[in-house]
PAVEXTOR-962834 format. One record per residue (C-alpha): x, y, z; residue number from 1. Coordinates in steps of 0.5 Angstrom, whole numbers. Each point is the difference from the previous one (the first is absolute). Example, Ala and Ser with C-alpha at 12.3 -4.5 7.8 and 13.67 -1.06 7.14 Angstrom:
<pts>
<pt><u>25</u><v>-9</v><w>16</w><num>1</num></pt>
<pt><u>2</u><v>7</v><w>-2</w><num>2</num></pt>
</pts>
This chain:
<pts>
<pt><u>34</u><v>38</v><w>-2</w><num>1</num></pt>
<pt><u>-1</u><v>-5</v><w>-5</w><num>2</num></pt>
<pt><u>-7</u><v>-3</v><w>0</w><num>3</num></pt>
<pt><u>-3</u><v>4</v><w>5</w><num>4</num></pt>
<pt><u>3</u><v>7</v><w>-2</w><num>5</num></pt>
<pt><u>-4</u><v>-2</v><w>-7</w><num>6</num></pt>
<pt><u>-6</u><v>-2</v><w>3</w><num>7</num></pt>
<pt><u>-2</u><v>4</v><w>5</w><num>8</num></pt>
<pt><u>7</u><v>5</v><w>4</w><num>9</num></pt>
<pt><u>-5</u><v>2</v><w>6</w><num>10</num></pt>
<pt><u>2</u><v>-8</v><w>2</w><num>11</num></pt>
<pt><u>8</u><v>1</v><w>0</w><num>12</num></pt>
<pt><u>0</u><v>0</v><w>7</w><num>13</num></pt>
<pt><u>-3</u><v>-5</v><w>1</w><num>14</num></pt>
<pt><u>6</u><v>-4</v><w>-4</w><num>15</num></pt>
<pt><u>5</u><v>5</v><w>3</w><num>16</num></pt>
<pt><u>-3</u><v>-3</v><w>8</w><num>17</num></pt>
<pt><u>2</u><v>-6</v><w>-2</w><num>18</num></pt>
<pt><u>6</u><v>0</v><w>-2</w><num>19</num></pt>
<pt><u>2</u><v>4</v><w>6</w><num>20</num></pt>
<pt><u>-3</u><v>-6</v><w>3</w><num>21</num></pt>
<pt><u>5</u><v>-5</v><w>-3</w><num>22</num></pt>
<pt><u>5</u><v>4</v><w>2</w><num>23</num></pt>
<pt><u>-2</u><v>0</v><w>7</w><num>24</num></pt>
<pt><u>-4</u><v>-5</v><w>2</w><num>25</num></pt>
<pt><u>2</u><v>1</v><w>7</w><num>26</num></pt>
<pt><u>-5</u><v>7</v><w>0</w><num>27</num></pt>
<pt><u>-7</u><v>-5</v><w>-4</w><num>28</num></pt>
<pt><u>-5</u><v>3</v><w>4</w><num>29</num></pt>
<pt><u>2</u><v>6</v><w>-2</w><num>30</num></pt>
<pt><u>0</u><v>-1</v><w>-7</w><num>31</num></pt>
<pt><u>-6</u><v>-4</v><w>0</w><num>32</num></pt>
<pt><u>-4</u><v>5</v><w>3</w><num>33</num></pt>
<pt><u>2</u><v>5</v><w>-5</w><num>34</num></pt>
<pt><u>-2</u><v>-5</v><w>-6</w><num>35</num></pt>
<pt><u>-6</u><v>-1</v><w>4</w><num>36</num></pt>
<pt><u>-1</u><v>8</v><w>0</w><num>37</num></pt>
<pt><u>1</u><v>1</v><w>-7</w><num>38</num></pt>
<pt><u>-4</u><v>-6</v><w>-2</w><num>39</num></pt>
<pt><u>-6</u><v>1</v><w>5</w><num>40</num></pt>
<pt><u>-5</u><v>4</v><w>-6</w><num>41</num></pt>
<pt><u>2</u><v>-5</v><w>-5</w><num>42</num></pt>
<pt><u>-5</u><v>-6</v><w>-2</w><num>43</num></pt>
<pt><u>2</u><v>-7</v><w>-1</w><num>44</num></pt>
<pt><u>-5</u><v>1</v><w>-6</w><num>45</num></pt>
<pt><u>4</u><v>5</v><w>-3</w><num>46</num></pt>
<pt><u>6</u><v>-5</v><w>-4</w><num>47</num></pt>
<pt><u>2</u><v>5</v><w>-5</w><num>48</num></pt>
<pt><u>3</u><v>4</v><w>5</w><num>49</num></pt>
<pt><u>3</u><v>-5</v><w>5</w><num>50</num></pt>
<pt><u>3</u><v>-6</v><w>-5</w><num>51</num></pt>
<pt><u>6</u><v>4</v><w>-3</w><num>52</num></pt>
<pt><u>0</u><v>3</v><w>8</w><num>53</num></pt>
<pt><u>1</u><v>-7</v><w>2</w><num>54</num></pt>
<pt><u>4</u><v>-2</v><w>-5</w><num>55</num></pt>
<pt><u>5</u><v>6</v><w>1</w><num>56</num></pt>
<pt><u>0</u><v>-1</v><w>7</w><num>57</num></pt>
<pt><u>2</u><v>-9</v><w>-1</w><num>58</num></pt>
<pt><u>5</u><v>3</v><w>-5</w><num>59</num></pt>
<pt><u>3</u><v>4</v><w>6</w><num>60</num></pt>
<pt><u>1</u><v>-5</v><w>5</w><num>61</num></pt>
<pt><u>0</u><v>-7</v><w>-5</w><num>62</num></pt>
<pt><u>8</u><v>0</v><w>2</w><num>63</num></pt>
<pt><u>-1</u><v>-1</v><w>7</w><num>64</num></pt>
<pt><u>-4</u><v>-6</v><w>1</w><num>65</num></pt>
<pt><u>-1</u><v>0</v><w>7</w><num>66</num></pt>
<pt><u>-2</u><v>8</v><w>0</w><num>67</num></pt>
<pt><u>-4</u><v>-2</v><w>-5</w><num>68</num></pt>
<pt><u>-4</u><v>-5</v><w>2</w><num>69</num></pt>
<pt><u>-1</u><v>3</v><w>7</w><num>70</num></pt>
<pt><u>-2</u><v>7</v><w>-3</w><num>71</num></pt>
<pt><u>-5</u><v>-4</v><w>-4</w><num>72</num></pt>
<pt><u>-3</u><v>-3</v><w>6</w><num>73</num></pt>
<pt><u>-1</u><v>6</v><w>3</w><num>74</num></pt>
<pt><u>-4</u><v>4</v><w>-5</w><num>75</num></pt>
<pt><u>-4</u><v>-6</v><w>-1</w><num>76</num></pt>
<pt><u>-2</u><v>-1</v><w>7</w><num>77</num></pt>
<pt><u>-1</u><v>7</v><w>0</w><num>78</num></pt>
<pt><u>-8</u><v>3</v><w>2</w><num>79</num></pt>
<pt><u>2</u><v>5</v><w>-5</w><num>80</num></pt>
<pt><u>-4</u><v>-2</v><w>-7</w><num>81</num></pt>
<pt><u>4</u><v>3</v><w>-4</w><num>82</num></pt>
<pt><u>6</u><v>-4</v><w>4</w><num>83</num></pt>
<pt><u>-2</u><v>-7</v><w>-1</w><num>84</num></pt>
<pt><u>-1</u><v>2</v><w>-7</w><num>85</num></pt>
<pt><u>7</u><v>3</v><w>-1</w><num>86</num></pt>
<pt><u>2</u><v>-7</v><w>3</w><num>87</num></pt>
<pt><u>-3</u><v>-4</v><w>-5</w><num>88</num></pt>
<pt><u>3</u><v>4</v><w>-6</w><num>89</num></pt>
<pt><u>7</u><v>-2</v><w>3</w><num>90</num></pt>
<pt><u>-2</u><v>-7</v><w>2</w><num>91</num></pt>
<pt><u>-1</u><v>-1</v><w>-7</w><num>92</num></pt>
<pt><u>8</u><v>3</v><w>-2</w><num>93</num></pt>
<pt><u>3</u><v>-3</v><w>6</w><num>94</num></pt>
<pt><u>-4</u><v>-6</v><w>1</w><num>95</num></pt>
<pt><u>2</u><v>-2</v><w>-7</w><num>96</num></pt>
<pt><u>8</u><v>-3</v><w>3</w><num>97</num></pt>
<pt><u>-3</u><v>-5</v><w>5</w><num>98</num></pt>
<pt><u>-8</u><v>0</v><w>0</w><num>99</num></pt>
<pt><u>-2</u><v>-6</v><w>4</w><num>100</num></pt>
<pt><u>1</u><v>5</v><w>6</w><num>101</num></pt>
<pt><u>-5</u><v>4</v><w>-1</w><num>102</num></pt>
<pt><u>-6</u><v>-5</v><w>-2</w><num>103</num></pt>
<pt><u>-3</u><v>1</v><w>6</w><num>104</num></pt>
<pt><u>1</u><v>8</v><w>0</w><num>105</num></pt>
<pt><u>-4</u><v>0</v><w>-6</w><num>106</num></pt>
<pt><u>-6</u><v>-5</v><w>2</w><num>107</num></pt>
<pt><u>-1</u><v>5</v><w>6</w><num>108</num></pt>
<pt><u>0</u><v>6</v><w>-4</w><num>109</num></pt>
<pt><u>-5</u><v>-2</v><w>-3</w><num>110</num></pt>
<pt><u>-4</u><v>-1</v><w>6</w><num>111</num></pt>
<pt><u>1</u><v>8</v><w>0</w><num>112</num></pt>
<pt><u>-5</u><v>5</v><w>1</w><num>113</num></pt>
<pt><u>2</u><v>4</v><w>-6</w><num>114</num></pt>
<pt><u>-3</u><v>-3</v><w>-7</w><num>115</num></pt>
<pt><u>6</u><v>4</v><w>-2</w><num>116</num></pt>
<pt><u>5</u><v>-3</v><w>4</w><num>117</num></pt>
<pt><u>-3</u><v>-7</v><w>-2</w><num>118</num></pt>
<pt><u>1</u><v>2</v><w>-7</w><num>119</num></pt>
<pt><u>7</u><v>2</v><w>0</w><num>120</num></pt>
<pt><u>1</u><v>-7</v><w>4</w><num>121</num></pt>
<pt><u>-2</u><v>-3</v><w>-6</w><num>122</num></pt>
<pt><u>3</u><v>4</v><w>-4</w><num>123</num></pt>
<pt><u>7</u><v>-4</v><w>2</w><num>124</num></pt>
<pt><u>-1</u><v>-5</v><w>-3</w><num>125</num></pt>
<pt><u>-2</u><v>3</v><w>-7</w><num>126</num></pt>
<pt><u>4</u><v>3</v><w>-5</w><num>127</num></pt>
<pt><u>-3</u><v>6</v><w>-3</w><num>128</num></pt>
<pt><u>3</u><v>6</v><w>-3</w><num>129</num></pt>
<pt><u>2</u><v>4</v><w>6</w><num>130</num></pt>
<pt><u>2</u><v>-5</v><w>5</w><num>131</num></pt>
<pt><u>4</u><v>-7</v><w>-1</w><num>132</num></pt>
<pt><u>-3</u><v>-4</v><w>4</w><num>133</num></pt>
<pt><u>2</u><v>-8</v><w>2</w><num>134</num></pt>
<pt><u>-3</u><v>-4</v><w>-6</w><num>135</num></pt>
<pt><u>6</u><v>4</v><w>-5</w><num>136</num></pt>
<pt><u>5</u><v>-3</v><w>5</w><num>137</num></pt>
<pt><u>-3</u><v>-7</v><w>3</w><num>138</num></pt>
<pt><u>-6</u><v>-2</v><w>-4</w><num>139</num></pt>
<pt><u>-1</u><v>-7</v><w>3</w><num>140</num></pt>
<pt><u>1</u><v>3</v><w>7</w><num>141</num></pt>
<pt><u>-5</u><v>5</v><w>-1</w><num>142</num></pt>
<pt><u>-6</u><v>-6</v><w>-2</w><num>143</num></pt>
<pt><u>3</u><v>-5</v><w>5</w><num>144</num></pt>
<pt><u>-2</u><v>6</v><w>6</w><num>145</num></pt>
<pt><u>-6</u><v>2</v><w>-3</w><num>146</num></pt>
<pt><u>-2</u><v>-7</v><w>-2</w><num>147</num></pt>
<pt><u>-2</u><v>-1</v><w>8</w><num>148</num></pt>
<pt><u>-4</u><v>7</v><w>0</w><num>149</num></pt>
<pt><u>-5</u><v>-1</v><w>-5</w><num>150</num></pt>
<pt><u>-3</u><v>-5</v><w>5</w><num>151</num></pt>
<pt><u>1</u><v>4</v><w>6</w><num>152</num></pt>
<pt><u>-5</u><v>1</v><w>6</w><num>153</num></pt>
<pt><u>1</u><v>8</v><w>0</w><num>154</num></pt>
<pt><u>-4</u><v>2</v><w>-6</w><num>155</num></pt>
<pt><u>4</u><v>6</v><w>0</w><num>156</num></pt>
<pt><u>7</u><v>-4</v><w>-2</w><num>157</num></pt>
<pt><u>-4</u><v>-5</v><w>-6</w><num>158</num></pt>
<pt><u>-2</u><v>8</v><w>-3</w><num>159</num></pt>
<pt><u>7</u><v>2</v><w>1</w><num>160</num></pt>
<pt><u>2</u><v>-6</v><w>-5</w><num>161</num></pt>
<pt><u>-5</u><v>3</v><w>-6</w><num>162</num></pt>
<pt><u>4</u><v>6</v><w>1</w><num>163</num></pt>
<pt><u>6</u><v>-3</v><w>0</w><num>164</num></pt>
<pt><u>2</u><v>-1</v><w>-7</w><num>165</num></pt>
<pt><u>-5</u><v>4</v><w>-4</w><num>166</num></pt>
<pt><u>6</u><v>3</v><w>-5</w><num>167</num></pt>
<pt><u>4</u><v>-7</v><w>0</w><num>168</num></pt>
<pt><u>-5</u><v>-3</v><w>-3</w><num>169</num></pt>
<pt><u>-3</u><v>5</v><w>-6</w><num>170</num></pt>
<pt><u>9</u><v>0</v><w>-2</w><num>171</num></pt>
<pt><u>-3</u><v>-7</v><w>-3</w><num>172</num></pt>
<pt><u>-6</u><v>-6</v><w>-2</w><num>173</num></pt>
<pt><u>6</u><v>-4</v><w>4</w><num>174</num></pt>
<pt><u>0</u><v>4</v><w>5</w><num>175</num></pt>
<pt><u>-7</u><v>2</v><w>1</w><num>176</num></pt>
<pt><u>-1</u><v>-8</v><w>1</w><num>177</num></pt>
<pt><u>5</u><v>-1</v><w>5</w><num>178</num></pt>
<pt><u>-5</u><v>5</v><w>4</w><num>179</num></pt>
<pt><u>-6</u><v>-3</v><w>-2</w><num>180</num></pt>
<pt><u>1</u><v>-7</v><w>2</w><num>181</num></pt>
<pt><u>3</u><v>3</v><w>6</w><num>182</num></pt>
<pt><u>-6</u><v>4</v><w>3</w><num>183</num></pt>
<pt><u>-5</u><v>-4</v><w>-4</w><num>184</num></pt>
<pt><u>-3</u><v>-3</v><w>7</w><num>185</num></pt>
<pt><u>-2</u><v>8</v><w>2</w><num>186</num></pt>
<pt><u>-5</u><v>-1</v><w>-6</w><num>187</num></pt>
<pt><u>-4</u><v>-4</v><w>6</w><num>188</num></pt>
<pt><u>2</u><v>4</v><w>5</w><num>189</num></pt>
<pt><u>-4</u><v>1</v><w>6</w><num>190</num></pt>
<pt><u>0</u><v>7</v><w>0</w><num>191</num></pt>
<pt><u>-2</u><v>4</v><w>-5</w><num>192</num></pt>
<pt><u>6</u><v>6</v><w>2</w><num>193</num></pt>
<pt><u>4</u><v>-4</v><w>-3</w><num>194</num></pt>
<pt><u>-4</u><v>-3</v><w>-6</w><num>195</num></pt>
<pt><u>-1</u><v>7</v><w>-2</w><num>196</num></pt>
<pt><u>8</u><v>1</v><w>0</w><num>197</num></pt>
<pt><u>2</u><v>-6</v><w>-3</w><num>198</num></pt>
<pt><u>-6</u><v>2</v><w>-7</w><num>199</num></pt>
<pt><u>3</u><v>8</v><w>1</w><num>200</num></pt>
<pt><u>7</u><v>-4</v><w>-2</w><num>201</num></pt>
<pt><u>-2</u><v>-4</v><w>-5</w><num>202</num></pt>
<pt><u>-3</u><v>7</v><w>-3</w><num>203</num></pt>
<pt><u>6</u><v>3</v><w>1</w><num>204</num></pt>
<pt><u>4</u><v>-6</v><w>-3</w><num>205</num></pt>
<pt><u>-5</u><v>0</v><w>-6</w><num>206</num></pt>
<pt><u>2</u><v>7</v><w>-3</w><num>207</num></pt>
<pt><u>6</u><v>-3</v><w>-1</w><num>208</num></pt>
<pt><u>0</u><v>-9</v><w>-1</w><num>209</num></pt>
<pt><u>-9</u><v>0</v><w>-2</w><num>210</num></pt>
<pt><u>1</u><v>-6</v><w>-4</w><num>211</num></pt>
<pt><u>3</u><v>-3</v><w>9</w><num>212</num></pt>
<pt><u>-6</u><v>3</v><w>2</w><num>213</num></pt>
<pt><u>-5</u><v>-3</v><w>-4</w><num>214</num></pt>
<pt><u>3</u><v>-6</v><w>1</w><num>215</num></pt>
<pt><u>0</u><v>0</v><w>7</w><num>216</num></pt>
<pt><u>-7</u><v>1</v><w>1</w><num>217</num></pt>
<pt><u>-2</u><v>-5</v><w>-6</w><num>218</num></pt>
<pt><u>3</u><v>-5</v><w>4</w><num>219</num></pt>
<pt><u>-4</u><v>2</v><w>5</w><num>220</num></pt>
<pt><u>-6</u><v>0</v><w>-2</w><num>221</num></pt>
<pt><u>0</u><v>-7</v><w>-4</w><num>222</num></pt>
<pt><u>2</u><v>-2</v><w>8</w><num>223</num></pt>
<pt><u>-6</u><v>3</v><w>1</w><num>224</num></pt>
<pt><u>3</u><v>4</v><w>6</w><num>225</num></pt>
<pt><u>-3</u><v>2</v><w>6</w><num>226</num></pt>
<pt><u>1</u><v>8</v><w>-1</w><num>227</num></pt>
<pt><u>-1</u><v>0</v><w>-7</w><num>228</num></pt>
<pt><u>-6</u><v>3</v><w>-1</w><num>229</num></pt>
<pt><u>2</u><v>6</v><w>5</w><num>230</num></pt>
<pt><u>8</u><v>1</v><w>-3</w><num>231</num></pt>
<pt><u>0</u><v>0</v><w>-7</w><num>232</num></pt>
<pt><u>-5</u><v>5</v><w>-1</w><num>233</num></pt>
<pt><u>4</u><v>4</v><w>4</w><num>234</num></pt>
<pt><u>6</u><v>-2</v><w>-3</w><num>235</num></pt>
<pt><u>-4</u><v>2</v><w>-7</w><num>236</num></pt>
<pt><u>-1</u><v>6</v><w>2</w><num>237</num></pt>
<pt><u>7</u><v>3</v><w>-2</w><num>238</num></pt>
<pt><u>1</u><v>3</v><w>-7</w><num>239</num></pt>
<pt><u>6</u><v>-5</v><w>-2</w><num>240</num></pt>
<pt><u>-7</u><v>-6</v><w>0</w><num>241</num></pt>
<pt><u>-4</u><v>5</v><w>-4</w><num>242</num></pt>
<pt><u>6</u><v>0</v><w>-6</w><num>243</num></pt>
<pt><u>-2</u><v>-8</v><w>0</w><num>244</num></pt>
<pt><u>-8</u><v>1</v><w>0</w><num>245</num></pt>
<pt><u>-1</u><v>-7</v><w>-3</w><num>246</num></pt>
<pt><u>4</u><v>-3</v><w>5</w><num>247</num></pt>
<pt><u>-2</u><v>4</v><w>5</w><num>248</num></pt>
<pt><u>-8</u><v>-1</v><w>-1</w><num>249</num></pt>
<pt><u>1</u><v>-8</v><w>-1</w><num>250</num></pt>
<pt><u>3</u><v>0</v><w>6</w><num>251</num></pt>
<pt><u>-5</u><v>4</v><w>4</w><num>252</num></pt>
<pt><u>-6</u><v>-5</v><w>-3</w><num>253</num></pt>
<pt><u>4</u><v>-6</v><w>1</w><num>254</num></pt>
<pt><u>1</u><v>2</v><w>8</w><num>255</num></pt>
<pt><u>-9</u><v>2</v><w>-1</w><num>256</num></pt>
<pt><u>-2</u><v>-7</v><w>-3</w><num>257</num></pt>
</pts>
């Protein structure tokens, strides 16, 4: 069955239930257990098993919006981890046709118990290799929504956003300064969770964009930043920097004089 027979066969189910689901609603509590059921040994930290799952499902049911978008909610709802997660794959595929309605979804998944949930939430917004998430769609939209979360009062929705656009931002230089200049006020954040999550993006982005990771942290040290000192040798630690070794190691004295 498309995706999902070519990543993981033992999954079909799963899609199988979900189109029983679209066909008849009128019978969802039985479908959604069945769903549950079959995801209830699966992690949410386990994406490479349940983003072409997820996908195939949305494929499945897409045409029949109103089905589609109550499915969806249901799977995210679920106290199954592996549910909520599945649901997140499909918020990404279905949500792309009218996403302002699930803004608010997405900002209470990232409250979610499951780290894994909380990083397929994120994962929405993002535009990797396994999943279209929002910003190949509504790249303005996308930053607008995320733009008030960076300075949310849950640090847990501020780190969803450093995990947001991890793979937007290394497609380009342009791309990376989008997402710095967005999150650059975490830099300072209060809680060292999400400082540390921004420095791993910026290690991430770095194999592929250095020249806009050295950049972002040179500002940062000639402004003298706050957290200077605990992030760039974080950052520097990463094998893209050691491939810089002179700017490296001017950047590294200058935030130690």
């Amino acid at each position: 069955m498309n995706q999902a027979s070519t990543q993981d066969a033992r999954l079909e189910p799963i899609v199988e239930a979900i189109s029983r689901w679209r066909d008849d609603p009128s019978h969802e509590e039985v479908y959604l257990d069945e769903c549950e059921t079959l995801l209830g040994e699966i992690s949410a930290e386990e994406p490479e098993r349940l983003i072409p799952v997820g996908v195939a499902a949305a494929e499945s049911v897409e045409r029949f919006p109103e089905v589609a978008v109550d499915i969806t909610l249901k799977l995210c709802s679920s106290p199954i981890e592996g549910a909520r997660g599945l649901g997140c794959v499909m918020v990404a595929r279905i949500g792309r046709f009218n996403p302002r309605t699930w803004v608010s979804l997405i900002k209470q998944l990232a409250e979610d118990e499951s780290s894994g949930v909380r990083d397929l939430a994120a994962g929405i917004f993002d535009h990797g290799a396994t999943l279209e998430g929002w910003v190949a769609f509504h790249r303005e939209f996308v930053f607008e929504s995320l733009a008030p979360w960076v300075s949310d009062s849950s640090y847990r929705v501020r780190r969803l956003t450093t995990r947001a656009l991890p793979e937007f931002a290394a497609q380009s230089s342009e791309n990376a300064k989008l997402v710095f200049d967005l999150l650059s006020p975490l830099f300072e954040d209060p809680a060292e969770f999400v400082r540390r999550n921004f420095a791993s993006l910026l290690r991430e982005v770095g194999r592929r964009q250095p020249e806009s990771v050295f950049q972002f942290l040179e500002s940062k040290a000639e402004q003298k930043s706050a957290n200077a000192a605990e992030l760039i040798p974080v950052v520097m630690e990463a094998s893209f920097a050691s491939k810089h070794a002179e700017r490296k190691a001017a950047l590294l004295k200058r935030i130690a004089s």
